[in-house]
N, C-alpha and C positions, 0 to 999 in steps of 0.2 A: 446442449448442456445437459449433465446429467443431476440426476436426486437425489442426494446421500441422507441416510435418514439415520442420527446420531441419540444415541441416551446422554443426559446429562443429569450429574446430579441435583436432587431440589438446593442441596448447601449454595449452587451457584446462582448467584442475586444478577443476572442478568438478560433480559428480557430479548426473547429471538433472532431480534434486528441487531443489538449489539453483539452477539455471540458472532450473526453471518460477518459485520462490519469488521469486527474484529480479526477473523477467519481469512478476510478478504483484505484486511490490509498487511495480516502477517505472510501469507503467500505472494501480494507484491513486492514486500519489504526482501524478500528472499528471491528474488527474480521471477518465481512460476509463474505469476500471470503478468500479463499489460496492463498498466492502468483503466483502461477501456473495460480488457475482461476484467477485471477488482471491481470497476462498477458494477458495470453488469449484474456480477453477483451480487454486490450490497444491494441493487436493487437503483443505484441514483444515476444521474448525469455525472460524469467524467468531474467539473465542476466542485460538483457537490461531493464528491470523493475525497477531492484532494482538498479540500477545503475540514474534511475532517478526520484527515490522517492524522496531523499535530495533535490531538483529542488523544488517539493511540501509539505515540509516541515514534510516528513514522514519517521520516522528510517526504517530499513529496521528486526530491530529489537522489533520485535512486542511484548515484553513485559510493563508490567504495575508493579507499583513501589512493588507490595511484589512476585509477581514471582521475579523481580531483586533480591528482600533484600535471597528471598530464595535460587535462585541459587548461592550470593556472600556464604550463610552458605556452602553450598553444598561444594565450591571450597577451605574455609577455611577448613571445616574441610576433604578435599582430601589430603590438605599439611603436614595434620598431621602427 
Protein backbone atom coordinates (compact mmCIF):
# COMPACT_ATOMS: atom_id res chain seq x y z
CA UNK A 1 0.00 0.00 0.00
CA UNK A 2 1.21 3.31 -0.76
CA UNK A 3 1.45 6.99 1.44
CA UNK A 4 -0.27 9.79 0.11
CA UNK A 5 0.53 12.78 2.23
CA UNK A 6 -2.45 15.56 1.67
CA UNK A 7 -2.86 19.33 2.92
CA UNK A 8 -6.06 20.17 4.31
CA UNK A 9 -7.49 23.07 5.26
CA UNK A 10 -7.63 24.14 9.29
CA UNK A 11 -11.61 25.29 8.22
CA UNK A 12 -12.07 21.43 8.09
CA UNK A 13 -13.42 20.20 11.54
CA UNK A 14 -12.53 16.64 11.00
CA UNK A 15 -10.26 14.77 12.82
CA UNK A 16 -7.52 12.15 10.53
CA UNK A 17 -9.37 9.05 11.12
CA UNK A 18 -12.71 10.58 9.70
CA UNK A 19 -11.12 12.31 6.82
CA UNK A 20 -9.22 8.39 5.83
CA UNK A 21 -12.92 6.87 6.80
CA UNK A 22 -14.38 9.00 4.81
CA UNK A 23 -11.86 8.79 1.76
CA UNK A 24 -12.26 5.06 2.11
CA UNK A 25 -15.75 4.66 2.04
CA UNK A 26 -16.18 7.14 -1.06
CA UNK A 27 -13.64 5.12 -3.10
CA UNK A 28 -15.76 1.96 -2.33
CA UNK A 29 -19.00 3.71 -2.85
CA UNK A 30 -17.49 4.27 -6.37
CA UNK A 31 -16.17 0.61 -6.98
CA UNK A 32 -12.08 1.40 -6.53
CA UNK A 33 -11.59 -0.52 -3.69
CA UNK A 34 -13.05 -4.06 -2.12
CA UNK A 35 -14.48 -3.70 0.84
CA UNK A 36 -11.62 -5.69 2.48
CA UNK A 37 -9.14 -2.95 0.85
CA UNK A 38 -11.82 0.22 2.28
CA UNK A 39 -10.84 -1.33 5.53
CA UNK A 40 -7.76 -1.85 5.41
CA UNK A 41 -7.37 1.60 4.72
CA UNK A 42 -9.72 2.99 7.38
CA UNK A 43 -7.54 1.13 9.40
CA UNK A 44 -10.70 -1.75 10.99
CA UNK A 45 -12.02 -5.13 10.58
CA UNK A 46 -14.19 -5.64 7.42
CA UNK A 47 -17.08 -5.64 10.27
CA UNK A 48 -16.39 -2.63 11.63
CA UNK A 49 -16.32 -0.96 8.09
CA UNK A 50 -19.43 -1.84 7.05
CA UNK A 51 -20.99 -1.25 10.29
CA UNK A 52 -19.96 2.55 9.68
CA UNK A 53 -20.64 3.24 6.30
CA UNK A 54 -24.50 4.13 7.12
CA UNK A 55 -22.47 7.00 9.35
CA UNK A 56 -21.23 8.21 5.54
CA UNK A 57 -24.21 7.82 3.82
CA UNK A 58 -22.97 4.54 1.93
CA UNK A 59 -24.99 1.08 1.64
CA UNK A 60 -22.87 -1.43 2.45
CA UNK A 61 -24.66 -2.80 -0.53
CA UNK A 62 -22.71 -1.87 -3.42
CA UNK A 63 -25.15 -2.33 -6.20
CA UNK A 64 -26.41 0.22 -8.91
CA UNK A 65 -30.14 0.24 -10.08
CA UNK A 66 -30.07 -2.66 -12.94
CA UNK A 67 -27.81 -5.15 -11.06
CA UNK A 68 -30.73 -4.57 -8.31
CA UNK A 69 -33.63 -4.77 -11.14
CA UNK A 70 -31.53 -7.98 -12.16
CA UNK A 71 -30.97 -9.86 -9.07
CA UNK A 72 -34.99 -8.91 -8.01
CA UNK A 73 -35.48 -11.29 -11.71
CA UNK A 74 -33.02 -13.69 -10.53
CA UNK A 75 -35.15 -14.16 -6.98
CA UNK A 76 -38.52 -14.07 -8.85
CA UNK A 77 -38.03 -16.34 -10.88
CA UNK A 78 -36.03 -18.73 -8.08
CA UNK A 79 -39.81 -18.79 -6.48
CA UNK A 80 -40.85 -20.38 -9.25
Amino acid sequence: MRTLTITVPDTIELEDREMVMYLASRLYEKSKLSLGQAAEMAGLSKRAFMELLGHYGVSVFNYDESELEEELKNVKNYRK
